[in-house]
C-alpha positions as CSV (number, residue, x, y, z in Angstrom):
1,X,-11.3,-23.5,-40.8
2,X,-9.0,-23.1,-38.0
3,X,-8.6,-27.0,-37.2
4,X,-7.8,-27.1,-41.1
5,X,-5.0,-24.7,-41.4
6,X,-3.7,-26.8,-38.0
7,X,-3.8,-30.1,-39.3
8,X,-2.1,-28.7,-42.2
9,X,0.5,-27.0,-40.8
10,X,1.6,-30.1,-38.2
11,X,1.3,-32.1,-41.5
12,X,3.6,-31.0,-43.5
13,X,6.1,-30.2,-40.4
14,X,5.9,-34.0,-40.1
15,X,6.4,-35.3,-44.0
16,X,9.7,-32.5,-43.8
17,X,11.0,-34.5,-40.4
18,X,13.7,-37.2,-41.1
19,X,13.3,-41.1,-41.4
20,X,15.5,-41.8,-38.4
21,X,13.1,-40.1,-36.2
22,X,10.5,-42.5,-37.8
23,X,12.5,-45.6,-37.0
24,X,13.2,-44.1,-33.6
25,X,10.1,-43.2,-32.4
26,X,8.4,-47.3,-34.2
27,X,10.8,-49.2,-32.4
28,X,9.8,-50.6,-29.4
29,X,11.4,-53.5,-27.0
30,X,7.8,-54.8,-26.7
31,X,8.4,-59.1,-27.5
32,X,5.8,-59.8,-29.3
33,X,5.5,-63.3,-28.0
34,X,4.6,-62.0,-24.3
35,X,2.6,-59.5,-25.5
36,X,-1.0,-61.6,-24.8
37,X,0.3,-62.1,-20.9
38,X,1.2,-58.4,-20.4
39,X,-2.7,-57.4,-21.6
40,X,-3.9,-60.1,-19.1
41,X,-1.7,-58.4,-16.3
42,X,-3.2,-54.9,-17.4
43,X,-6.6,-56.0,-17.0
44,X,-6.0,-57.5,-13.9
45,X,-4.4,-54.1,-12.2
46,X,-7.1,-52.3,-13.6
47,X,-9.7,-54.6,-12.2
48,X,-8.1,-54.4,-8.8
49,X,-7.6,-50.4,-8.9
50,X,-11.6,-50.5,-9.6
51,X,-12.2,-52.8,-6.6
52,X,-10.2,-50.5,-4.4
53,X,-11.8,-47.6,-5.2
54,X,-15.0,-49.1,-5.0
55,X,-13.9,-50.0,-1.3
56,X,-12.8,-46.8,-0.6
57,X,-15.8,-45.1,-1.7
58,X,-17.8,-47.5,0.4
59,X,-15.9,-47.0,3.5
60,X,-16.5,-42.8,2.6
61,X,-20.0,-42.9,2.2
62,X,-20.3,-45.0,5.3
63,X,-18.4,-42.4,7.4
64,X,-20.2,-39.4,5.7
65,X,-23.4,-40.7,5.1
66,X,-25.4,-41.7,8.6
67,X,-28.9,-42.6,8.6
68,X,-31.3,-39.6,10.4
69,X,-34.5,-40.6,12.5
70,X,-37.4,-38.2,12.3
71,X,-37.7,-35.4,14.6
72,X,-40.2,-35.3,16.4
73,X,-40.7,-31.3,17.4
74,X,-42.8,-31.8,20.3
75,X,-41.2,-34.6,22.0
76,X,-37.5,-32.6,21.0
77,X,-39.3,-29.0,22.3
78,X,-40.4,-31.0,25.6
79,X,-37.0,-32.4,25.9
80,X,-35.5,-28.5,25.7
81,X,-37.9,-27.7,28.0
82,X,-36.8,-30.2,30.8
83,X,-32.9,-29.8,30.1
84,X,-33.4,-26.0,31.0
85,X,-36.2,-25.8,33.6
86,X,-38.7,-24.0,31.1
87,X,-41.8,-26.5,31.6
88,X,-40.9,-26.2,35.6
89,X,-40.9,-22.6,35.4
90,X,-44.3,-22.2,33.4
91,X,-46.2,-24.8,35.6
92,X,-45.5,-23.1,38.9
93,X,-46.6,-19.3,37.1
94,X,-49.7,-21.3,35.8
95,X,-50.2,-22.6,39.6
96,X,-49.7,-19.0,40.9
97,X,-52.3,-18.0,38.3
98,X,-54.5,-19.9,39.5
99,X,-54.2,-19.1,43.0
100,X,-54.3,-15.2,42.4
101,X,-57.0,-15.3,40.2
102,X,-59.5,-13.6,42.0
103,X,-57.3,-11.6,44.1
104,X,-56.7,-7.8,42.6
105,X,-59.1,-5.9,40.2
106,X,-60.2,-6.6,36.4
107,X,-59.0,-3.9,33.7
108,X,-61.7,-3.1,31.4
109,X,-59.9,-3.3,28.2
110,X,-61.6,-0.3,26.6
111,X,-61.3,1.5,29.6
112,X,-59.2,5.1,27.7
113,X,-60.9,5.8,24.4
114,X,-59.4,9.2,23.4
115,X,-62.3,10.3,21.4
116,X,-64.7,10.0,23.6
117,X,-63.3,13.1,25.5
118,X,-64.1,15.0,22.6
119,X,-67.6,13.3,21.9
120,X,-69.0,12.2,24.9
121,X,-67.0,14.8,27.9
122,X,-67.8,13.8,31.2
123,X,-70.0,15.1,34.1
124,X,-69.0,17.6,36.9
125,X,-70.1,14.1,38.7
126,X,-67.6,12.1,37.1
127,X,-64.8,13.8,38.6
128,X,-62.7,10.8,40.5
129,X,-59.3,10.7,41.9
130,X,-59.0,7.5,39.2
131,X,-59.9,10.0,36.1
132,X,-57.6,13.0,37.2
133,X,-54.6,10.3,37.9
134,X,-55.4,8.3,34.3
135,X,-55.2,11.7,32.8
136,X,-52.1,12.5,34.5
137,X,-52.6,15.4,36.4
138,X,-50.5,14.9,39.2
139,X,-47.6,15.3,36.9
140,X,-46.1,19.0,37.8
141,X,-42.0,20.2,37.0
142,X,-39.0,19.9,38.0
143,X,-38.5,21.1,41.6
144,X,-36.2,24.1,40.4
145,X,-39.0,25.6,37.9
146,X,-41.5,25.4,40.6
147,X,-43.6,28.8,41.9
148,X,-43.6,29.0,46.0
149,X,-47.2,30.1,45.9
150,X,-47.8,26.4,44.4
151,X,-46.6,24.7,48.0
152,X,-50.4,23.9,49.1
153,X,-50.8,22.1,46.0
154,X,-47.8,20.0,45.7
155,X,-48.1,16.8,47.3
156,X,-44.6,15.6,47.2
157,X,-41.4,15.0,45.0
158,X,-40.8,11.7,42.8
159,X,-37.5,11.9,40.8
160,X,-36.7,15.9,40.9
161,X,-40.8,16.1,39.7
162,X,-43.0,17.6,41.9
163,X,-46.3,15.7,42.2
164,X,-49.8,17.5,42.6
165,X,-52.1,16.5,45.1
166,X,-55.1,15.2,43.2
167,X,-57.4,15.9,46.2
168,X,-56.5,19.6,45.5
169,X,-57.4,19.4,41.9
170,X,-60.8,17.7,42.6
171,X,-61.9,20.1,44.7
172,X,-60.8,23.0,42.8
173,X,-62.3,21.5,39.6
174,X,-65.6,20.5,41.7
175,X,-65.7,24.6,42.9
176,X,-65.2,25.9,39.3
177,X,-68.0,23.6,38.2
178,X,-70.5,25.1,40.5
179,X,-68.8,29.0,39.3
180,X,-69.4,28.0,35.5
181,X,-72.7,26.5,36.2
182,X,-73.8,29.5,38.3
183,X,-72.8,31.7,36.0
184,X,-74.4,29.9,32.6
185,X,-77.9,29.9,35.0
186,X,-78.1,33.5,35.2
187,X,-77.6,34.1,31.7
188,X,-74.0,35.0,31.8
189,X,-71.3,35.0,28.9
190,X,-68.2,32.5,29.1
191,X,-65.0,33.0,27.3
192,X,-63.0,30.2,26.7
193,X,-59.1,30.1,26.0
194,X,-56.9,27.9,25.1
195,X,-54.3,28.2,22.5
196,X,-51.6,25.8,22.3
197,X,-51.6,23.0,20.1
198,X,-54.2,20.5,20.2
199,X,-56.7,22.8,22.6
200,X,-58.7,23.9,19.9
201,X,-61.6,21.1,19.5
202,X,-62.1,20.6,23.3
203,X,-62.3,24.1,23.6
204,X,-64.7,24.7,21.2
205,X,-66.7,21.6,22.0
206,X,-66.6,22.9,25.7
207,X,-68.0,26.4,24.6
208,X,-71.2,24.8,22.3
209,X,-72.1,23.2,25.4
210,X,-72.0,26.0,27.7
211,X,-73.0,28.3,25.1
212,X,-70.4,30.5,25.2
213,X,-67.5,31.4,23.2
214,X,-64.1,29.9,22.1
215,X,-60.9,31.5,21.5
216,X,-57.9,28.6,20.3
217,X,-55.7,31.7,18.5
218,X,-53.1,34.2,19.9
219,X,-54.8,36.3,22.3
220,X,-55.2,40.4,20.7
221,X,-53.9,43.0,23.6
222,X,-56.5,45.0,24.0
223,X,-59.7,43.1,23.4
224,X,-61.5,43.8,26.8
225,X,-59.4,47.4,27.7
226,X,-59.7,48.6,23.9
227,X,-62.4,46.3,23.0
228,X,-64.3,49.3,20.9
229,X,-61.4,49.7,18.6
230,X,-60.4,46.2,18.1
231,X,-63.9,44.3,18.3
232,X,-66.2,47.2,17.2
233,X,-67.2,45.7,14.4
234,X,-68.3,42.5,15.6
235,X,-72.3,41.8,15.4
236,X,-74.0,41.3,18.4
237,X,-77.7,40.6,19.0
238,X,-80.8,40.6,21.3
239,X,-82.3,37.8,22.5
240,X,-85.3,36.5,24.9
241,X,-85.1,34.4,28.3
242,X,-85.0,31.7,25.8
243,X,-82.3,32.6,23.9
244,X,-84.4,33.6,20.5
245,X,-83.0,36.3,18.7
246,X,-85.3,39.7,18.9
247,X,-85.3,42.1,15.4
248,X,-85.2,45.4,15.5
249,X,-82.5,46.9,17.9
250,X,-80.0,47.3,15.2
251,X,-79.3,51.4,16.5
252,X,-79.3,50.6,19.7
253,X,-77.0,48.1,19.8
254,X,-74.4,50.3,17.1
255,X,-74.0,52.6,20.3
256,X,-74.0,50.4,23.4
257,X,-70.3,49.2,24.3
258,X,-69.0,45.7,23.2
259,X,-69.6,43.1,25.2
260,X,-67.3,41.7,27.7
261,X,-67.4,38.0,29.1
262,X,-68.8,37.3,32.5
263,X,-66.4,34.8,33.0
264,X,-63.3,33.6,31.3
265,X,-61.8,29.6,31.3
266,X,-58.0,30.2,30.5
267,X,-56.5,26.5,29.9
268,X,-52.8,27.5,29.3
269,X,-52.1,31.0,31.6
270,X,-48.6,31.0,31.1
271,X,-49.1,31.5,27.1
272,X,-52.3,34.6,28.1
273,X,-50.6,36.1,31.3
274,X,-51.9,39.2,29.0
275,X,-54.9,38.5,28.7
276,X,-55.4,37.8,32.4
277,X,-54.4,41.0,33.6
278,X,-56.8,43.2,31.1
279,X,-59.4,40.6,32.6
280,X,-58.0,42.2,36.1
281,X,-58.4,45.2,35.0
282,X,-61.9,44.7,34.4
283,X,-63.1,42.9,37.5
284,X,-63.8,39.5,35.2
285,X,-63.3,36.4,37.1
286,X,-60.7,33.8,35.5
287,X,-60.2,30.5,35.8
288,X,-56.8,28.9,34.9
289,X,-55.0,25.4,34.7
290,X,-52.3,26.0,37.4
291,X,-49.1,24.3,37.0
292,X,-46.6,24.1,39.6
293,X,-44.7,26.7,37.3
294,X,-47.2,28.9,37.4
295,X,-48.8,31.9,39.7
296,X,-51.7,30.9,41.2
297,X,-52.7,34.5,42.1
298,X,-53.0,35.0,38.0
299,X,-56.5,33.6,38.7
300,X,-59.4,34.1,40.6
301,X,-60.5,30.3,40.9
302,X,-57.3,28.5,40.0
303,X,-57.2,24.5,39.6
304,X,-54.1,23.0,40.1
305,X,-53.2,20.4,37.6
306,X,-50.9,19.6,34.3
307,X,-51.7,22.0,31.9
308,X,-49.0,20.4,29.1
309,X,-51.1,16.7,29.3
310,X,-53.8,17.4,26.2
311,X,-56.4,14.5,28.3
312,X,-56.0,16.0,31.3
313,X,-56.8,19.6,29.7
314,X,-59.8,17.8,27.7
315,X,-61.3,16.3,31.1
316,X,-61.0,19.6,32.4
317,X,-62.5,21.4,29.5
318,X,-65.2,18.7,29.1
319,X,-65.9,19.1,32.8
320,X,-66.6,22.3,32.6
321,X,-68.5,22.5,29.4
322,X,-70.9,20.2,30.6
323,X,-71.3,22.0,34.2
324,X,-72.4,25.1,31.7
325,X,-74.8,23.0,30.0
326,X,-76.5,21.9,33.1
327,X,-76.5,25.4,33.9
328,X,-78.3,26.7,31.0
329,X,-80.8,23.7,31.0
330,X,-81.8,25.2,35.0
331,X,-82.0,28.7,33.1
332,X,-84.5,28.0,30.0
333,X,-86.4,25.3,32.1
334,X,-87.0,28.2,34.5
335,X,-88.0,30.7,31.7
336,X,-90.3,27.9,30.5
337,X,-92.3,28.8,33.6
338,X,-92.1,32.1,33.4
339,X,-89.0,32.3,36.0
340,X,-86.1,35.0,34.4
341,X,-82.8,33.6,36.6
342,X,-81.0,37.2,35.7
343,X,-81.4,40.8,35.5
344,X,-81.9,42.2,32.3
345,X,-79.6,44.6,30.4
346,X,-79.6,48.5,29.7
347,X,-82.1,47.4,27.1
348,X,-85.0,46.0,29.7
349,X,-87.0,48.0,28.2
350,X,-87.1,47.3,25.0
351,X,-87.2,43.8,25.4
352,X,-90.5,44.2,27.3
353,X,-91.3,46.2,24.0
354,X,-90.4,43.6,21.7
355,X,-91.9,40.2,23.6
356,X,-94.8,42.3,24.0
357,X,-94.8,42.7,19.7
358,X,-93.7,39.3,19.6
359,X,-96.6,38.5,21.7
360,X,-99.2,40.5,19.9
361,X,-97.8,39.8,16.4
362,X,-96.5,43.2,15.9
363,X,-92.7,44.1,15.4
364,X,-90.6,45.7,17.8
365,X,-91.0,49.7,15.9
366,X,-95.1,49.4,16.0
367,X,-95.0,49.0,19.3
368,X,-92.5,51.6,20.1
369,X,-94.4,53.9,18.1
370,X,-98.0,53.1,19.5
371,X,-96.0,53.6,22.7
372,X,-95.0,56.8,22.2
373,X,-98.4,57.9,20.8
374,X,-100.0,56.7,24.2
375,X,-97.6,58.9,26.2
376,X,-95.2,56.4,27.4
377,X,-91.3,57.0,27.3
C-alpha cells in the first residue's frame, strides 16, 4: 500500500515536469557508431579489476593463512621442560629419593583418628612422650599470663609461648593414674568435672569406666558444704562388694548425710576454682589440668598440661578412666574370692543383715526382725 501511494505520487510529479527536461536528461554524446568498441573496453577493465582482486586476495590469504603442524604435547611439554630446567630439577629430587629412602621413619597414615579417643581411650600404659606432644600438651601461654608457681613445669620459651615439659606431664599423669586406680580398688567414689565446651562426652565416657560420676554443667556453690539443701533429694542406694543394689534401707538412707566424692578429676580449674575450694574445705583430694596460667596449689595432684587442646584433655580423661576401670576390675575380682578391698560404711551392719537375707532367701526386714527376737541389736 505504501509502495502504491509512492509510485503514485513520483508519477504524477513526473507527467507535471516539462518536456525540456525530457530532451535534456535523453540526450546523450554517446556515437552510436563506437558504441560496440566502448562495451569491449568495459569488459576488458572489468575483467582486469577481477584479476587484480583475485591477486590481491591471493597474496592475503597467503600472508594470513600459514599452514600449522600438529602439536605434539609431550614432545612440546618435554621441550618446556628442558628450556627451564624442570626435567633437571625433578631427576636429581627422584635421585635424592632414592638415596633417602630408607633413612628417617614411616608415618602411619591413620596414625590420629579423633574418635577413637572417645571409643577406644588409651591405657595408663600408653602414656608416651609421642602421645602427650601429638596431642599438644606442651603448648602453655604467653609468658606474661604465666603463674610463678608453674616455673618447675615450664620447659622453656618458643615465640613469647611458654612450653611445658612433657616429662613433667608424664609423670604427673602416670601418679594420678595410680591415685584414681587406688582409689576405684577400695571402693571409692570419683567425681568428674569438666565443663567447657566439648568436655562433656570424654568426661562422661571417663566416668562409666571408672564408675563414677560426671558433671559437664556449671558447677552449684554449695554442693559438698551445703550438699543437704541442694542435693537432698537425690536417691542414693546400697550396694554389695559387688556392686548389686541391696532393698530395704530406704529409712536409713533418708537420714544419713549425702554423699560426698572420694575423689574429684577437675579438667578446666580455672572455670571451678569454686568448686575446688569447698573440696578444700572438705579434705577431698583434687586433681586438675594445670596450665601455665594457672595455680598449681589449687590441686592436690596437679598435672601440668594444656587444658584449652580438647585431645589433649580427652587423652587425659581417657587415661584416667581406664586407670579406674582397672581399678574396679582388682576390687570385684577380689570380692569374687571373698576379699572386701575397703571398709564398710556406717551401715556395716546392715549389710551383713541383708547378704545374710540375700543369702538365706529372706529380705533385709525378716532378718532384722528375727534378729531382734533373738536378742541381738
Amino acid at each position: 500500500m505504501i509502495l502504491r501511494r509512492t509510485i503514485i505520487r513520483h508519477g504524477q510529479r513526473i507527467a507535471n515536469s516539462p518536456t525540456k527536461s525530457w530532451t535534456r536528461s535523453l540526450a546523450t554524446e554517446v556515437d552510436i557508431d563506437t558504441l560496440p568498441s566502448s562495451t569491449d573496453s568495459i569488459a576488458a577493465s572489468l575483467e582486469n579489476s577481477l584479476r587484480e582482486t583475485k591477486s590481491l586476495e591471493s597474496e592475503v590469504e597467503k600472508e594470513t593463512v600459514q599452514y600449522v603442524p600438529h602439536i605434539d604435547n609431550r614432545s612440546h611439554a618435554a621441550q618446556n621442560l628442558l628450556e627451564d630446567g624442570t626435567a633437571e630439577r625433578y631427576s636429581h629430587h627422584r635421585f635424592n629419593q632414592a638415596r633417602t629412602k630408607s633413612l628417617g621413619t614411616s608415618i602411619d597414615p591413620n596414625h590420629y583418628q579423633p574418635h577413637k579417643l572417645l571409643t577406644y581411650p588409651p591405657y595408663p600404659s600408653d602414656i608416651t612422650l609421642e602421645l602427650l606432644l601429638a596431642s599438644q600438651a606442651h603448648l602453655g601461654h604467653k609468658t606474661s599470663h604465666w603463674n610463678p608457681m608453674n616455673s618447675r613445669y615450664i620447659f622453656g620459651i618458643r615465640q613469647g609461648i611458654h612450653i611445658i615439659s612433657l616429662e613433667q606431664t608424664a609423670a604427673h599423669l602416670r601418679r594420678a593414674c595410680r591415685v584414681v586406680s587406688g582409689v576405684a580398688e577400695r571402693g571409692g567414689l570419683i567425681l568428674f568435672v569438666g565443663t567447657r565446651a566439648g568436655q562433656d562426652r570424654c568426661v562422661v565416657k571417663a566416668a562409666q569406666m571408672a564408675g563414677g560420676c560426671h558433671l559437664f554443667e556449671r558447677w552449684t556453690p554449695g554442693s559438698i558444704t551445703n550438699g543437704h539443701q541442694i542435693l537432698g533429694q537425690c536417691r542414693t542406694k546400697v550396694v554389695d562388694e559387688l556392686d548389686r543394689e541391696i532393698q530395704g534401707f530406704d529409712e536409713e538412707l533418708r537420714e544419713r548425710q549425702v554423699l560426698k566424692p572420694d575423689l574429684v578429676v577437675c579438667l578446666n580449674p580455672m572455670e571451678n576454682w569454686v568448686m575446688l575450694h569447698e573440696c578444700g574445705l572438705n579434705t577431698i583430694p583434687t586433681i586438675g589440668v594445670i596450665d601455665t596460667n594457672a595455680n598449681p596449689t589449687w590441686v592436690t595432684y596437679p598435672i601440668p598440661a594444656n587444658d584449652d587442646s580438647l585431645r589433649c584433655v580427652q587423652v587425659i580423661a581417657g587415661v584416667l578412666g581406664r586407670a579406674g576401670q582397672e581399678g574396679q576390675a582388682r576390687r570385684k575380682e577380689m570380692a569374687k574370692i571373698g576379699v572386701i578391698t575397703y571398709t564398710p560404711d556406717t551401715l556395716r551392719t546392715d549389710l551383713s543383715v541383708s547378704t545374710q537375707g540375700a543369702r538365706t532367701g529372706g529380705s533385709a526386714e525378716d532378718i532384722k526382725g528375727s534378729d531382734s527376737g533373738g536378742g541381738h541389736t
